[in-house]
N, C-alpha and C positions, 0 to 999 in steps of 0.2 A: 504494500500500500504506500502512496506518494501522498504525503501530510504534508501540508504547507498550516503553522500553527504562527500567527501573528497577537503579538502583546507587546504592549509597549514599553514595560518593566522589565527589569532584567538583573539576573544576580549581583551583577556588578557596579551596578547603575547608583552612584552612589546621590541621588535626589531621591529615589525609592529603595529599590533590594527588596521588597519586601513579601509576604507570604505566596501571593500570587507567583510572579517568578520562579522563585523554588518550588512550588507543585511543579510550575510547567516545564522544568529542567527537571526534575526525579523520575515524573513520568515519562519523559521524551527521554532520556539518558536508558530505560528501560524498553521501551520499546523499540529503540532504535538497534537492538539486537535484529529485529523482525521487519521493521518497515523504514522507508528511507524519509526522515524528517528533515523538515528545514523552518528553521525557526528564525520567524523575522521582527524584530524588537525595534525600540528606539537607539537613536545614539547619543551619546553623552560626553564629557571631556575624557580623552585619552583613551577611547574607547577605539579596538579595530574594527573596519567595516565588513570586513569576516573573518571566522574561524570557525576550527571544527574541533567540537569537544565532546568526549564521549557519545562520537557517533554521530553528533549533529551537527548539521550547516547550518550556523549563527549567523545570519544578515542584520545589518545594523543600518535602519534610512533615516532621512534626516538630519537634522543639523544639532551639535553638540555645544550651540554656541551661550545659550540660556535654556533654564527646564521649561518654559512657557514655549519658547519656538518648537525647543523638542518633541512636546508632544503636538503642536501643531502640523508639524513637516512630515510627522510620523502618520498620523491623522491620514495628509494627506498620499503620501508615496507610498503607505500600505494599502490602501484603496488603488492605488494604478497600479501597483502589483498585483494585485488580484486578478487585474482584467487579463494581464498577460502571462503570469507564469502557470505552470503546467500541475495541476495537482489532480489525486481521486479524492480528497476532502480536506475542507477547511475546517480548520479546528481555530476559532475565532475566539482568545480568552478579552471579555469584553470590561472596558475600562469607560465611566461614562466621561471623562477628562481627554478622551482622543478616540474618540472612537471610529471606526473601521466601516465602510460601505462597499458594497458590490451587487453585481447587478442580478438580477435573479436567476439567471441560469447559474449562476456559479454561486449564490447564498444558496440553488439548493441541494449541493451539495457540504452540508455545513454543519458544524456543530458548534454552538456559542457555550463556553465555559463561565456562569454567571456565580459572581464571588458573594455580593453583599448589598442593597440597595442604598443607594448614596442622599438621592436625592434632596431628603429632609435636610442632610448635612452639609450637604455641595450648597444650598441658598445658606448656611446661616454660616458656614465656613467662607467663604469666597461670594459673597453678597452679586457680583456684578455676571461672573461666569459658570456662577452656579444654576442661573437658571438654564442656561444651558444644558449644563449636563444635565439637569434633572429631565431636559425636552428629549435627551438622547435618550437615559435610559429610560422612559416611558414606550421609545419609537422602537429600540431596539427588543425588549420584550415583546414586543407583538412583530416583530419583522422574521423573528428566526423561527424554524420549524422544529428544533429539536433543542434543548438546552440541558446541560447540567448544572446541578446545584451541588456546593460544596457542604450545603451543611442542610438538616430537616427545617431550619426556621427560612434558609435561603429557597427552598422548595415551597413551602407553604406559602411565600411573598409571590414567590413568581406564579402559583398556580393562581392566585389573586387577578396577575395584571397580565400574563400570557393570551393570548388568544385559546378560545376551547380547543381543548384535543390536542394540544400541544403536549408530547412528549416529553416529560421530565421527571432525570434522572438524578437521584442523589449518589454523588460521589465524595466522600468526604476529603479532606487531607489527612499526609499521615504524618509519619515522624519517622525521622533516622536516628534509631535507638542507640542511645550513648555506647563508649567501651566499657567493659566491667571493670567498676572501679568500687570501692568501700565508700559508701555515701559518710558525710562529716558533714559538725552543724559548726560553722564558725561563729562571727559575731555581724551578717548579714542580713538583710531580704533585699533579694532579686527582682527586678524588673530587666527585661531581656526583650528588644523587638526594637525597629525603628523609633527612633530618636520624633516621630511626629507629634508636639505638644498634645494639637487639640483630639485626632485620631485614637492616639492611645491615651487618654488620659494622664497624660502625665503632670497636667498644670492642676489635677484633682490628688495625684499621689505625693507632691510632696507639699501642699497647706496637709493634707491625712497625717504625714512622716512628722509636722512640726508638731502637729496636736500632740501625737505619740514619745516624742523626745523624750519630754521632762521626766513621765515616767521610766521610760527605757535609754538611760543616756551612755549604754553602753554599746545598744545596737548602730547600725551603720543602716543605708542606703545606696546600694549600688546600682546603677543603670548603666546595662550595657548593648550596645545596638551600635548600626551604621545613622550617622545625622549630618547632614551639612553644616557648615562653621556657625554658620547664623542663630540655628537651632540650638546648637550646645552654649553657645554663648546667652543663650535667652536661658534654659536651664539655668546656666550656673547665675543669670542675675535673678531669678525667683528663688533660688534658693538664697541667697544672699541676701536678698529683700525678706524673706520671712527665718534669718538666722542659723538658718542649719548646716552653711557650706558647711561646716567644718565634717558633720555626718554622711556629707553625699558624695560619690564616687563617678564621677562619668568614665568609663572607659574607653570610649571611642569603638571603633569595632575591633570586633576578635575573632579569633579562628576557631575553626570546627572544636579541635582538643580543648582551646580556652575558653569555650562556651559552655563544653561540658565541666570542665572544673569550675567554673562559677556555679552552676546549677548544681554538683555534689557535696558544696560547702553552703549553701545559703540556707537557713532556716525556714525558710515558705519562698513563694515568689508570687507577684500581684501583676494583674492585669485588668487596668482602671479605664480600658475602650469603652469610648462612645460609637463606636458601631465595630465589627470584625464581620467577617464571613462563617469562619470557623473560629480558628485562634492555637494554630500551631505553637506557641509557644506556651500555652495552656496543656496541650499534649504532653510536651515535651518536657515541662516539669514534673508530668506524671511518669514519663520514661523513666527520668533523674530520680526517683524516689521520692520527692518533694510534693505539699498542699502548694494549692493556689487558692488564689483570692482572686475573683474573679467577679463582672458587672452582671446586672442584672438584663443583658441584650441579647436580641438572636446570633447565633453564632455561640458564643459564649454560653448559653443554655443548653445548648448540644453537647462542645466541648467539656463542661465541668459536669462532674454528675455531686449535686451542694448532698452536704453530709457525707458524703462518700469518698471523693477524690479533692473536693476543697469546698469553698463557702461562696458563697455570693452576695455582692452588694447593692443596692442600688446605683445608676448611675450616677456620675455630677453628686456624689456625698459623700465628701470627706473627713465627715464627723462620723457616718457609717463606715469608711472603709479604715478609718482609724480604730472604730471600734471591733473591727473584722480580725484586724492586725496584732490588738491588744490579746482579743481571745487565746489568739494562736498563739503568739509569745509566753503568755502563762500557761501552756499546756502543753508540754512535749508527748504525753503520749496521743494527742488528738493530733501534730504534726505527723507521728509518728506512722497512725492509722491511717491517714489520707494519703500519705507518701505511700502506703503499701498497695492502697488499694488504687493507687495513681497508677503504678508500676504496671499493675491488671490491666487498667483498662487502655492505657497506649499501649498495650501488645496488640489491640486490636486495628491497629493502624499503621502499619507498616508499609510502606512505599510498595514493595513487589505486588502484595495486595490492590494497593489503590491504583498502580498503573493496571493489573489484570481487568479489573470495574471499570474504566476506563474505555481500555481496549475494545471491552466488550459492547460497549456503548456504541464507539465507533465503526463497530461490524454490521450493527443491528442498523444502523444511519445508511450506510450503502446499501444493506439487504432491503431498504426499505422500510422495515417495521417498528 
C-alpha cells in the first residue's frame, strides 16, 4: 500500500513536537515494514527538506521562516501535493491551524486522523484566527468519509458533528514502555509534555504548586518538555511573580532515557490540560509506575481511570489541583497503589498494538466498508 500521511507537526518541530506527531511517526515507523509511506509535515528552522527515517520518506513544505507562515505555506503546498502525487490512500492527521484540502476524487480515498476539538479554545486562545479554525474544523468533520478518533470522548464529539453514517473508528494512543529500571521517589512532581502555557495548563499548575509550598517546602516542581525561548521565559516570570522560582525546574527538552528517569524518580506527575485528545503522557506515567493528576476533560477521562491509576480535577482550579497534590503527598501508599495499577493499565497500549488498529482501519477504507 502507497500512504501519503500529511501533518503538519512533527517530532522535531521545535514550535510543536507534540503528541500528534509521535503517534504518527510510531505508527508509520511500524508499518513501514509492510507498506511504502511518505510523510509530508511542515518545515521549521534547520529542518531538512527530506529524509528517510525508519523507513519513511519525510517531506518537509513550506517555509521555516516564522511558525504563523509555516503553517500557512504548509496549508497550502500540502493541498497541491495532493493533487499530484501518487498514492492508494491519504491518511490526512487533521490540524484545525493548517489544515489540508483536496478534491474529491482523491478525499475519497482518505482517512482523517481527528485528535481533539479545538474550537471553543482556538476563539478564546487566539481571538482573531480562531475563528477560523473553528470554521475549519466544523467543515472538515463533515467533509471526510471515514475518521478516527484517538480517544472514546474524541468519538462521541465527532459522532455529534460528522455527517450520519460516517465511519468512526476509535484508535487510541499508546506508549513506548520505559527500560526496567527500580522506580524511586525523590523530592519531585512531574509535569512532562510541551512547554504550551495555556494548552496544558500550566499557568493553572504553578498558582496550585505556590498554594502547596508553604506546606511542603521541601518538594520541588519540575517541568520538563520541548518550548520555545519565549514560553520558558514566560514560565520562569510566573513563577517568579508568585515566589517559587526557587522550587521550579525547567528542563528544556530531554531525551528518550532522560525522560524516563524523570518519571522513575518523581512522586506523582500532573497534567492540568485544558483540552488533550488523549494524553500520552498521562499513559506514560502509568508505564513509569507513577499516579497522575489529571483534569476533568475528554481525553483525559479516557486516559486516567480516577481512583484507580490517579485523580482528577477540575479544570482552570488551582485551589482543587493543589488540593489533589496535597492528598497525594501525604499518602504514599495511595501513590503507591495508582502507580501499580498505572503500570496495568498502559500495558494496554502499546505502539505494535495501536499501529495493528490502525492498519486495520486502513484496509477496511480501501475495501470499502
Amino acid at each position: 500500500m502507497k500512504i501519503l500521511h500529511t501533518i503538519y507537526d512533527d517530532v522535531d518541530n521545535p514550535w510543536c513536537g507534540g503528541g500528534g506527531a509521535v503517534r504518527a511517526m510510531e505508527i508509520n515507523r511500524r508499518l513501514a515494514r509492510k507498506h511504502e509511506i511518505t510523510l509530508l509535515t511542515g518545515h521549521f528552522p534547520g529542518a531538512a527538506r527530506e529524509e528517510h527515517r525508519d523507513g519513511i520518506r519525510i517531506r518537509r513544505v513550506g517555509t521555516g521562516r516564522n511558525y504563523l507562515l509555516s503553517r500557512l505555506s504548509f496549508s497550502a503546498l500540502a493541498s497541491r501535493a495532493l493533487a499530484t502525487w501518487p498514492f492508494d490512500l491519504w491518511v490526512y492527521d487533521f490540524s484545525a491551524f493548517s489544515p489540508v484540502y483536496a478534491f474529491p476524487s482523491r478525499q475519497a480515498r482518505s482517512v482523517m486522523v481527528f485528535h481533539h476539538p479545538v474550537s471553543a479554545h482556538a476563539t478564546r486562545k487566539y481571538p482573531g484566527i480562531g475563528l477560523l479554525a473553528a470554521a475549519a474544523e466544523g467543515l472538515h468533520t463533515r467533509l471526510h468519509r471515514r475518521i478516527i478518533a484517538v480517544s472514546p470522548s474524541t468519538a462521541l464529539h465527532l459522532k455529534r458533528r460528522a455527517r450520519p453514517n460516517t465511519p468512526i473508528h476509535t484508535v487510541c494512543n499508546g506508549v513506548s514502555h520505559p527500560p526496567l529500571a527500580e522506580t524511586r521517589e525523590e523530592d519531585y512532581i512531574l509535569f512532562f509534555g510541551r512547554m504550551d502555557t495555556y494548552n496544558k495548563g500550566i499557568d493553572v499548575l504553578l498558582p496550585a504548586f505556590a498554594r502547596l509550598k508553604p506546606a511542603h517546602p521541601g518538594v520541588r516542581l519540575v517541568l520538563a518538555g520541548r518550548g520555545t525561548e519565549a514560553r520558558l521565559n514566560e514560565l520562569t516570570s510566573i513563577s517568579r511573580s508568585l515566589g517559587i522560582s526557587d522550587g521550579v525546574e525547567l528542563t528544556g527538552p530531554v531525551s528518550e532515557a532522560e525522560k524516563w528517569y524523570l518519571y522513575a524518580g518523581a512522586l506523582f506527575t500532573c497534567q492540568p490540560s485544558r483540552y488533550e485528545g488523549w494524553g500520552i503522557a498521562a499513559i506514560e506515567s502509568g508505564a513509569a509506575g507513577k499516579a497522575v493528576i489529571g483534569t476533568e476533560i475528554p481525553g483525559l477521562v479516557d486516559a486516567i481511570r480516577p481512583g484507580r491509576t490517579g485523580l482528577l480535577v477540575p479544570a482552570e482550579d488551582p485551589e482543587a489541583l493543589a488540593g489533589a497534590m496535597d492528598r497525594l503527598l501525604l499518602n504514599a501508599r495511595m501513590r503507591a497503589d495508582l502507580g501499580k495499577n498505572g503500570r496495568a493499565w498502559a500495558a494496554n497500549f502499546s505502539w505494535d498494538r495501536i499501529a495493528r488498529e490502525q492498519e486495520r482501519v486502513y484496509v477496511r477504507s480501501l475495501e470499502g466498508q
